[in-house]
Each structure stands twice: as C-alpha cells, then as structure tokens.
N, C-alpha and C positions, 0 to 999 in steps of 0.2 A: 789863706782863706780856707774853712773848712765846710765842704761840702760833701752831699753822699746822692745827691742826683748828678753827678758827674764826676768821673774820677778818672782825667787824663791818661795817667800811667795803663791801667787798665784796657781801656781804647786800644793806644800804642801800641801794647803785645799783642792783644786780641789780635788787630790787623796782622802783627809779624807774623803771629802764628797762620793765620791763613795762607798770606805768603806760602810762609815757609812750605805747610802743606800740600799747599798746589804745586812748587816747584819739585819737591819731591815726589807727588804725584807724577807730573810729566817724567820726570829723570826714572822712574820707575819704568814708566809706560813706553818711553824712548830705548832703553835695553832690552826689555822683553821683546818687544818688534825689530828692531836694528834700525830703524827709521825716525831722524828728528823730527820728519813732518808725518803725522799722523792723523792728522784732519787738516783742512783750509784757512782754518783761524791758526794751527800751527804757523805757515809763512805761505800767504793767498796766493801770493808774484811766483814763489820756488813750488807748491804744488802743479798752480798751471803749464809752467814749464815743463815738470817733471811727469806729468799726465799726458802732454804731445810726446815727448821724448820716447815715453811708456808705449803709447799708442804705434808710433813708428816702429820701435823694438819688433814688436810683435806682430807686426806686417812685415816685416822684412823677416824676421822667422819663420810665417809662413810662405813668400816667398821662396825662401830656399828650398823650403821641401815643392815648390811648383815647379825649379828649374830641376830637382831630382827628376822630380818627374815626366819632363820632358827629354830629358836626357837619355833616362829608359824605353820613352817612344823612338825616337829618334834610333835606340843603338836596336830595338827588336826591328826597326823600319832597313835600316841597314842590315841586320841579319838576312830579312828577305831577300834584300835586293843582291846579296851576296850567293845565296843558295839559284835563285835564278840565274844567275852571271854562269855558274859554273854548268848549268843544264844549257845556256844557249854556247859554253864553247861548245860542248858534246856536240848540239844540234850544228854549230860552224864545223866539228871536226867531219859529220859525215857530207857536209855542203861540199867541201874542198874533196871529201873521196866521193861525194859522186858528180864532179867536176870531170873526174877522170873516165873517157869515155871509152873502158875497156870492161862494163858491167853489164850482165843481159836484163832484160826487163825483171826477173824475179829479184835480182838482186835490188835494183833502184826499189819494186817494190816495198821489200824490207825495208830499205834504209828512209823512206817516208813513212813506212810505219810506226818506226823507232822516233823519226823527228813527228809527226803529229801526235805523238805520246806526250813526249816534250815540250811541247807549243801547248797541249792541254795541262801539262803540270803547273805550266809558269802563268798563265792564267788563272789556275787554283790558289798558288802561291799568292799572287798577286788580291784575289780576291778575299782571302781567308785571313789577311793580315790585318788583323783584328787588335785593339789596343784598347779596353776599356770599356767594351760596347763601339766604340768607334774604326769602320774601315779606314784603314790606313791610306791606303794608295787609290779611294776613291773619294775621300774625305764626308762620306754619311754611312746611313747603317744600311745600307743596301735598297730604299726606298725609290723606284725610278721614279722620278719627277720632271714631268711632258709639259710643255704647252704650246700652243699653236696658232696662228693665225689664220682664222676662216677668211678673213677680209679683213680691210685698210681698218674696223673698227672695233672687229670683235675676234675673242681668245677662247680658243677650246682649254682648259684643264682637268686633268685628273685632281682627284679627291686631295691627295696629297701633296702639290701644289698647293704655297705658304700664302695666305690670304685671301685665298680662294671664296672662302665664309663671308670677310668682311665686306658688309655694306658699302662702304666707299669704293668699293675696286669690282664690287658684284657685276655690275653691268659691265666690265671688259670681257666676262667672261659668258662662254654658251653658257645657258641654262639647262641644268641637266634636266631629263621629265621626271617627275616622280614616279610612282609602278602603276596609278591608277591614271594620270595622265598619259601612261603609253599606250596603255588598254585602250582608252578613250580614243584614241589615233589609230587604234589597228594593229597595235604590235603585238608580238609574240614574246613574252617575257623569258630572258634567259639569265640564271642565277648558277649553273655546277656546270661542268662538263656534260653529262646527260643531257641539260637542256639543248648543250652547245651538236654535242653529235646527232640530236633529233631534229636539225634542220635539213639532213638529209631524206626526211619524210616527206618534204613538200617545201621545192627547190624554188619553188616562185613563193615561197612566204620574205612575212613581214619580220623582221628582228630587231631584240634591241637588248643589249648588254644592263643587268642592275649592280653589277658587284662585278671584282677584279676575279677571275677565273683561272684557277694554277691545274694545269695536265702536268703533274706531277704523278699524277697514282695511274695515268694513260702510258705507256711503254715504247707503243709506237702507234703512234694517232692513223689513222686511215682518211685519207684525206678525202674529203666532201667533194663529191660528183666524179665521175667518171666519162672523159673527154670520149673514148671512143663509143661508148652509150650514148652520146649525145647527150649526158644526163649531167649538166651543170647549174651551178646556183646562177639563176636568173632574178633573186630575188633583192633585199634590200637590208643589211645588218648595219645598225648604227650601233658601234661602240660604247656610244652615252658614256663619253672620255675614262670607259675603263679596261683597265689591261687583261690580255691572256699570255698566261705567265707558262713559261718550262714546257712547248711545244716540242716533242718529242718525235722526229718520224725517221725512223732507218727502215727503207724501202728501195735496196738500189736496183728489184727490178722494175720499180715504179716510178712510170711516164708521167709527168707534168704534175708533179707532189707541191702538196706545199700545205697550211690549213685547207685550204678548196685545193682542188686537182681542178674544177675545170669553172670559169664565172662568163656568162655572157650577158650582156644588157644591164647589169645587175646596179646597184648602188653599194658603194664601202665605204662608212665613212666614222670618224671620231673614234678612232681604232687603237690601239698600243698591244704589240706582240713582240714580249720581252724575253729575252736568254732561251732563243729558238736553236735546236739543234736537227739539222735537217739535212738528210743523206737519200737523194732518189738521183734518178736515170736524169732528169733533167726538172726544173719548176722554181718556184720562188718560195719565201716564207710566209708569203700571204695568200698568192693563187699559182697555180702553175702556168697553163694556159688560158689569155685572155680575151675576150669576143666586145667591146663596145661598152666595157665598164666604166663607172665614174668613181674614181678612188679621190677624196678629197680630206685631210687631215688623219693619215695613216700614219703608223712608225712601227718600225721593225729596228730587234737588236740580236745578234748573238753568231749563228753562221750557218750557211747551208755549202753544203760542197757535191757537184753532182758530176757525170762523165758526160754530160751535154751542153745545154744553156742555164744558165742559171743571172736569179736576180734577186736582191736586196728584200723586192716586197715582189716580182712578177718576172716570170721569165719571160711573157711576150704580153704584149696587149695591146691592142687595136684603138682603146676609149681614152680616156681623160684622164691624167693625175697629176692635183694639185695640191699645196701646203703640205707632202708628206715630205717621210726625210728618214734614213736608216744606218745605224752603226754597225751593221752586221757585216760580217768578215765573208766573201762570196767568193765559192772556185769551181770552175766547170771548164771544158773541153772549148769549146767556141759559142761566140755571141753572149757573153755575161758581163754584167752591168752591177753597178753599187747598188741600184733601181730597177733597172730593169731588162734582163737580158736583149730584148727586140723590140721596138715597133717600127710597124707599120700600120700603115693607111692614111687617106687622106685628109681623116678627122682628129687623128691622135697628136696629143699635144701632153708635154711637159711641163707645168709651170710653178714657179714658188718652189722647189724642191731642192734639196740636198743630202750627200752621204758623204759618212767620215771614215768607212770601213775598206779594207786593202780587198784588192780584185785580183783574181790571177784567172786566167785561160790557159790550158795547157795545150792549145793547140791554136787559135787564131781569134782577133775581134772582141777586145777588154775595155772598159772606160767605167772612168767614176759615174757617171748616171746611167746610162745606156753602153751595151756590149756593141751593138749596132744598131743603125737607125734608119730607116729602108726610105721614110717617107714621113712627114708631121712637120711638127715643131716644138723646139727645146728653148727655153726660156727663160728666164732670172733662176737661174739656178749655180748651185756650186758643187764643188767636190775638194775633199782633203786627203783620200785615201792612195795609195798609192799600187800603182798601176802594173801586172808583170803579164805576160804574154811572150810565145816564141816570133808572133807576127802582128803588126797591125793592132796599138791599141794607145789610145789618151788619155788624156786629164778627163774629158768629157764625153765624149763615145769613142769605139773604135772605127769602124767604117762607117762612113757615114754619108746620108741622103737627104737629110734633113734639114732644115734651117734651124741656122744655131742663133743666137741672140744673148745678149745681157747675161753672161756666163763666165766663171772662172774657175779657176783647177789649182790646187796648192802644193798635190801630191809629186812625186816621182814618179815618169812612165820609164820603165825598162823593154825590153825587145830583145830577144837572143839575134833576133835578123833582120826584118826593115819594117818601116812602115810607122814609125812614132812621132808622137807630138805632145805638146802640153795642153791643147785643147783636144785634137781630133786627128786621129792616126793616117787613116785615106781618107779622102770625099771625091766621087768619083760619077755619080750619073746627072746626065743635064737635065734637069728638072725644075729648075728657076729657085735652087737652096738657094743659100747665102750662109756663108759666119762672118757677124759683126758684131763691137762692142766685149770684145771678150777678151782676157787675159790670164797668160798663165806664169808661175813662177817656180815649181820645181824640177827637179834635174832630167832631162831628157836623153837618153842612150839607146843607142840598135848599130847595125850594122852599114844598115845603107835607108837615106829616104825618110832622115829625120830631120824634123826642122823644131823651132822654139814654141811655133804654135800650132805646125801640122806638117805630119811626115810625107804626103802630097795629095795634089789636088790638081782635077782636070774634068775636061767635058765641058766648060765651059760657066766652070761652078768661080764663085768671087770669096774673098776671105777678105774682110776691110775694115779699119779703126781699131784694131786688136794690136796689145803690145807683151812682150811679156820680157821679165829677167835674164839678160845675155849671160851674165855670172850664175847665177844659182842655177841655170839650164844648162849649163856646158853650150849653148848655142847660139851661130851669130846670122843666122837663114831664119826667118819667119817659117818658111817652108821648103824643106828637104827635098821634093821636086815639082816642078810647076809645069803641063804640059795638057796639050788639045785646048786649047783655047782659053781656058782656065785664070783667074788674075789674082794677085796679091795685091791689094792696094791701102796705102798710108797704115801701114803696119810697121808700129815703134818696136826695137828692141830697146831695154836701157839697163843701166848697171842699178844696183841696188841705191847707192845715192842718189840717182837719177831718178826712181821711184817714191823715195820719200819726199819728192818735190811735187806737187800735187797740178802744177801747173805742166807737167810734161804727158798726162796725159788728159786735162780738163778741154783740149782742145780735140780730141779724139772723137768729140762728138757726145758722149756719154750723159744719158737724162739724168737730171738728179732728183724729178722725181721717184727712180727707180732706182740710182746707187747713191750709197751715201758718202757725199766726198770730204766729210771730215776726218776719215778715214784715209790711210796712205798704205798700202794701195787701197782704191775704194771696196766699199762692200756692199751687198744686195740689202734694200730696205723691204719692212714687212718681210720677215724672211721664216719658217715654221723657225722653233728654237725648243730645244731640251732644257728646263727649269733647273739650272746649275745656279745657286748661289755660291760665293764665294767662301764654302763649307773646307775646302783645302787647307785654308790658309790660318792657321794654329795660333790662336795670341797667348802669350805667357807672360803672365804678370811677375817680374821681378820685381816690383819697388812697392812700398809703402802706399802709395797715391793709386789717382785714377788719372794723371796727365803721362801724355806722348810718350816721356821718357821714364816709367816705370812699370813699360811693357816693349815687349818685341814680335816683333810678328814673322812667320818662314812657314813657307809653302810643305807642307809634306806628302803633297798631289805629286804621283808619278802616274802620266797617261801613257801606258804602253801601247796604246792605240788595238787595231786587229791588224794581225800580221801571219803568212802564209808562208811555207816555203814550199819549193816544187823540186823535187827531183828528177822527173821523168825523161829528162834527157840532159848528158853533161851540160849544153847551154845554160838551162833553167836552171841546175843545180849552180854553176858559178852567177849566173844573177842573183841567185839565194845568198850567196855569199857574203853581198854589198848589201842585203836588208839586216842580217845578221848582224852586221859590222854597225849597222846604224844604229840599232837596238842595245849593243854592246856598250855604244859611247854616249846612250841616253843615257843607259845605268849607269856607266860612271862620273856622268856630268853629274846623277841624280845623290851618289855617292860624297860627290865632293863638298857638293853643297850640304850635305847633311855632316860633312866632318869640320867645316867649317864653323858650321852651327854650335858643334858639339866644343869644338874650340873656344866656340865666344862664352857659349853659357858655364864651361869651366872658370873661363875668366870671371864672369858675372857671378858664382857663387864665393870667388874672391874677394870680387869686393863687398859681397852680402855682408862676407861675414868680418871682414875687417869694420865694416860701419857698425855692425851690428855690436863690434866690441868697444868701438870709440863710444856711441851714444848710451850704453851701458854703465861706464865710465864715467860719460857725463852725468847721467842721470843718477849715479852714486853717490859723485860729489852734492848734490844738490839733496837727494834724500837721505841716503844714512848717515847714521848717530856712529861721531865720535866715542866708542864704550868707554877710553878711559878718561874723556873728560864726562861726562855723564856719567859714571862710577865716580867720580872727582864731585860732581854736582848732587851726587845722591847724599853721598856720606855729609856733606856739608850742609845740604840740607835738612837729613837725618837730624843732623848734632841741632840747627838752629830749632827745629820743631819743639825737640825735648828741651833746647833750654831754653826757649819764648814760654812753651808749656810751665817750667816751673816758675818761671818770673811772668807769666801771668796770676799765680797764685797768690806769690807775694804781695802782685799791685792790688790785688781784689783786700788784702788784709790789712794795706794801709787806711780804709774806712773805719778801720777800727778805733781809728787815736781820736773820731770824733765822739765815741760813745765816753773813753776816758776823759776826754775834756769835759762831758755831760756830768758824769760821776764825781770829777774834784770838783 
C-alpha cells in the first residue's frame, strides 16, 4: 500500500534514534559524575538508600572530629590535675617535715607560708582550667548561681538563676523590687561600691542592693562600723538576691573584720558574698561581731583566716540566722565555725542552714556550723566540711551548750589531742540542752574522748535517737566519755550496709516532715541550696542519631572542696598529712576515670571509622557507575545514534516511490 501520511519505517528510527540519544545522553552524564544515579528517576529505591547511607556518613564524620575533641579536653583536664598532684607532694613534703617536732616557731612559720602559696596556686590551677569558654573542674563559666528557700513556699534567686524570668515558675521566686519601688519603701539605693561604703554615714539606714557589686578596684575594704565606738550597723541591707563579689580585706591588726566589723539589732537578708578573701585579728565574711541580728537567706564563699575566732558569714552573734549557708574555707585560733564562730544567748538560734567548707582552729573549739555554742538552739541543719583542731572540735560545733536537733555532719573531725565527735566535740554545762535526731558519718580521730557522735558529755546534758557510721568513723562508742550525770540514750551505730537500710534508722524517731527519708542516709527537707545544674557532666555525640546509644556521657567535675593545712605544731602538721593524702587519692581517682575515658573514646574513634568505611562502601556500590561498562554503553550508543541517524534518512526517502508510481 502506498501511502505518504504515514510511513512506518520512519516512525521506527525516529523512536531508535531518541532512544539511542537519551541512553547516550545518560552514559555521558554517568562518567562525567562517577555516579549511575544522578537524579530519583535514575533508580527511586537505590537513591533513598544511598541518601540515608550519605546522611549517616557524614554524622559520623563529624562525630569523630567530637570525640577529637573531647579527647583534648579530657587530656588538657588531666594536664591540670597532674601539675596540681605534683604542688600537693611539695605541700605533703613539708607536712611530713613539719611533723617533726624539732622546728622553732619561725621555721613552721615559713613552711605555712610556702604551703598557703600552694593551696592558692592549686586553687588557680583548678579555676583557670579553662577549655573553650568552658571551666573545666567547675563545669560553667564561672557564673555563681544561688537560690534559696525563705519558707516552705517561696525561692530567693539571683539574676542568674535559669528560669527565673519564666512566668510559670515566677511565683516560686522572691520578687525583686524594682529601683522605684524601693524608694517607694524607704530604701536607699545602692548600685557601685561607693554606694556600698556610704552606708557608714548613717548606720541605722535603710539598704537595698540593684545590681551584683565586684570590690575588685577596693584593695583592702575597711570594714563598716567600729565595735569599740560603739558604732555598728544597726540598720537593714537587703541583698535584693544580688551578689558582692571579690571582698578584699588584709587587716590582721583588725578586731572583728569582716564586710561590717560590728551589726547590732540590724536586718541582713537576700545577700550573696562571693570569692571573699579576709585576713583580720578575729571576724566573719559578713560581720565580725554580732548584737541581736536577723540574717535570713545569706551565702558567703571563698575564705577568711584570722588568729582568733572566726566564721563563715559571723564570728559571734547573739540574733537569728536562717536559710543561709557558706562554702568558705575558715581558720582562726579558737571558737571558729563553717557559720559562725560563737553564739550565745538565750534568743539565738540556728535554723535551715549549712556549710561545705573545711574549719581548722589552731588552738581549741572547731565545728562545721558553729566553733562554740554557749547557749540557743541549732536546728535542721548540716555540714560537709571537714573538721581540724588540736582540741575539742565536730561535725557540728565544737563545745557546746546548746540544743542541737535535726542535724548531721558528713565531714572528717581530726584532733591532735581529745575531745572529738562527729556531731559535737564537748557538751558540758546543765542548762536543760539536749542533742537529738542527728547523725554523723565521717571519720572521727584524737587522742583520748572521742566518740562517733561526741567526744563527751556531762552535767547532766542527754544525746538521744542519733546514730552514726561505725566503719567510715573508726568508731564504736557513741560517746568518748560520759560523766556527772549526763546520758546517752537509744544511740545506733551501724556499718554502711546497715545505713542503706532505711528502716534502721526510721525508728529513731525522726519527723519526715523535716527529713526526707527517700534518701539513705536521710536528708534535711526545704534546705537553702546553690543552683548547680548538672553542668559537669559532658555529653559527646559519637553516633549519627539522637538515641541513647550515639552519645556518652562523663563527669569532668572535680570538687576539690576547701581545704587547709596547719603547721603550727608537729601534731597539726601530721594531721595535715591525712588531708593531703585525701586530696591526693581524689586526684588520682579523678585521673583514672579520665584515662579510662580516654581509652573508650580511642576505641569509639575505631569504630567511627571502621563504619564510616563499611557504609562508604556500601553506598558506592549503590551509587557509582561502572566506567567501563558505561564507556562500553556510550560507544554503543554513539555507533546506534549515527546509524538510526542515517537510516532515518533513508526511511524518510522511501516516500519517494510514491511520486514515481504518480509519474509512470
């Protein structure tokens, strides 16, 4: 049949030729790339595969450079803790020579000299360990962050404290005044230092903190009112939850130092006084001598070291203080406290309170809250710091007259000579004390008249429901001597299994509105607390994902605590010894776990990159082109183009034979 609106042959090629085109097209575009899939309609099923495949790859690439980099934290962290190691033998080497009690006083002098160098280098050390913008061994950038319990329902915070802003959690918190609502109240605004030293113009004024205030450019601060003038703050500074930072005072012909030298009747409250270095004859970081004050959500950190009494936030005070709490490292001669070197009177009371900072007395009457306690009452409170004295000193005061209550001690008390305990060293006048409900669990030493919870007691005084650790105390006497009438009664010791059983001491009496017994051993409820998030603890993503197992987590918190040494008499100097030795086997605990670290994540970059090569691999198979069969597919392709091309020509000329059939 002869037709010219359709001519099969034609058609035919046409199509090959497209074909052909397009498949040489792709075989073109598959060796210039190296990739047989080059778009989704290449092969839908092998791109998606090979796009997770891709994805993974390249998380686990970066990855690896995450465990480099922790790797380099980890070994600059161990740098530290190594350069420290070798400044606390020194400071062990001169512990053990001045053990030896054939030195005269200028010599021991020196060699305290030499070790509080030391003790402040490795405090530098430890602070300056810096990785990134990140403190190493405090795990933030140096930000103290407070908060507090004024009562069962409401939280003082500083600025800095994380959600403090948000609405949902506003109301746990005080409400700070603004600057026109304190004016509106009567206060006196204070914003610099200046403001801060012109309250010694008018000692019965009103105050109130608007901004955190650094005495850093003050040298040596002159501390506000003068005890033998009679001229003390009798007036009222509220904190308004912000801090005065880098209190500076070397004064050691100066009696009763501290920010105030002297407060009577006065009001302190919503206060933070951070990295205090305070050197006077006798005083506190916050007041020296106290008359009938009400301190209520205070905190002190850093250290004061005096040749008399000395305290955390008060060397003595007569008044009230509650929800405060102090990390500062405290050393003076006799009656010094975590808190507070002394009280007395019949109004003064302790409550809500705690200190984590080491005590030492170089001469008599040391304790985690109170040095001595003449008269009052001490109450849900605690202490972690640990205890050194040549006589007389606890977990919780050292002599003591007061009624103790709802109290416990975690620290180590040492004693060159008698008189220790884990709560409370002596109690000794009849005055209708009591200690009940308290327990202690760190290690207990002296010479004679130590017991697990108190080195002794008499007059007629009682110690009862109080238990503490026979193992981690070395001790198996509640109390070291018991004598004038004096009693010990239903007083547990128990071994550390024993303690973890909650039911060994739930019968002891103990309210739980006030401890909380989910806790083994229990612990004080509503208690002030420092805003520590769990900032320590370093997550390092090795894996591809956002599940469990492609990250790991490790502490790189090392808490050196505050820690003292004394050399003033061979006794003191070999007690030094045993803190040294403690200190030593943190860091190497703290070491090991950091080489351990270092072990795994070497392993983890093993197998990074072993996977990293398998899936590579894979995802090769899956995307790249064959070149020499795609070299194979091009030429063949090539050849079909040009010769569809030429025998398309031909098909197009077979319409010719119908013109010829027209013409015969």
């Amino acid at each position: 049949m002869l037709s010219i609106n359709f001519n099969r042959s034609v058609l035919c090629a046409q199509n090959n030729l497209n074909n052909a085109t397009s498949s040489l097209s792709k075989a073109l575009n598959r060796m210039s790339t190296g990739f047989k899939i080059n778009s989704a309609a290449d092969d839908a099923a092998g791109m998606f595969v090979a796009t997770n495949l891709n994805t993974q790859i390249r998380g686990l690439q970066q990855a690896q450079k995450n465990v480099n980099d922790g790797m380099s934290l980890i070994n600059m962290a161990d740098g530290v803790l190594t350069d420290m190691q070798t400044l606390l033998n020194r400071m062990r080497d001169l512990a053990v020579q001045g053990a030896n009690g054939i030195y005269s006083d200028e010599s021991r002098n020196a060699m305290q000299s030499e070790a509080d160098a030391l003790t402040e280098e490795i405090y530098r050390l430890r602070d300056s360990a810096n990785f990134n913008g990140k403190n190493v061994f405090t795990g933030s950038t140096g930000t103290f962050n407070w908060s507090i319990k004024r009562d069962s329902s409401a939280t003082i915070s500083n600025t800095n404290t994380q959600n403090a802003s948000d609405p949902s959690v506003q109301s746990s918190y005080v409400d700070r005044l603004t600057e026109s609502e304190a004016i509106a109240q009567g206060y006196t605004i204070i914003k610099t230092a200046d403001d801060l030293n012109n309250i010694r113009n008018d000692m019965s004024g009103k105050y109130i903190l608007m901004g955190d205030i650094d005495l850093s450019s003050v040298s040596n601060w002159d501390p506000i009112g003068n005890y033998d003038a009679r001229n003390g703050f009798k007036g009222e500074l509220n904190g308004n939850g912000y801090t005065i930072k880098n209190l500076k005072i070397n004064r050691s012909d100066r009696e009763r130092g501290g920010l105030f030298g002297y407060t009577s009747g006065a009001v302190i409250e919503n206060l933070s006084i951070q990295n205090a270095d305070v050197t006077v004859q006798s005083g506190g970081i916050l007041t020296g001598l106290d008359s009938g004050t009400t301190f209520t959500n205070v905190n002190t950190s850093g250290r004061i070291s005096t040749t008399g009494s000395a305290g955390g936030i008060a060397m003595q005070t007569t008044g009230k203080m509650s929800n405060c709490f102090s990390t500062a490292t405290v050393k003076g001669a006799s009656n010094v406290g975590g808190l507070v070197g002394n009280i007395w009177g019949d109004n003064v009371s302790i409550s809500n309170c705690f200190s984590t900072g080491n005590v030492t007395a170089t001469v008599t009457n040391a304790g985690g809250i109170t040095g001595s306690s003449m008269s009052g009452i001490i109450e849900n409170c605690y202490a972690t710091g640990n205890i050194i004295a040549p006589k007389t000193a606890g977990g919780i005061t050292g002599n003591n007259n007061a009624t103790i209550r709802n109290c416990y001690a975690t620290g180590d008390v040492t004693v060159s000579g008698s008189e220790a305990g884990g709560v409370v060293g002596w109690s000794w006048l009849a005055n209708g004390s009591s200690i009940s409900n308290c327990y202690a669990t760190g290690k207990v030493s002296g010479q004679s008249k130590v017991g697990g919870l108190i080195g002794g007691i008499e007059r007629g005084q009682v110690i009862s429901n109080c238990f503490w650790n026979t193992e981690t105390s070395g001790q198996t006497e509640a109390a070291g001597y018991i004598g004038g009438g004096a009693q010990s009664v239903n007083n547990i010791g128990m071994t550390t299994a024993e303690m973890k059983n909650s039911d060994s001491y739930k019968n002891l009496g103990l309210d739980e509105d006030i401890w909380d017994m989910s806790t083994v051993p229990p612990t004080l409820k509503n208690m002030p607390s420092i805003d520590t998030p769990s900032v320590n603890v370093i997550r390092l993503q090795i894996g591809a994902y956002g599940d469990s197992s492609s990250s790991v987590n490790f502490d790189i918190g090392f808490e050196l605590g505050n820690f003292s040494v004394d050399f003033s008499s061979a006794e003191n100097a070999a007690a030094s010894i045993n803190t040294i030795d403690e200190i030593l086997q943190e860091i190497n605990t703290k070491r090991s776990e950091y080489g351990a670290m270092q072990n795994r994540l070497e392993s983890v970059l093993q197998l990074q990159t072993s996977a990293i090569e398998n899936l590579t691999a894979s995802k090769s198979t899956i995307m790249d082109a064959d070149l020499a069969e795609e070299s194979a597919n091009y030429v063949r392709n090539q050849i079909l183009q040009q010769t569809t091309a030429a025998l398309l020509v031909q098909a197009q000329q077979s319409n010719s034979n119908v013109i010829m059939q027209l013409i015969s």
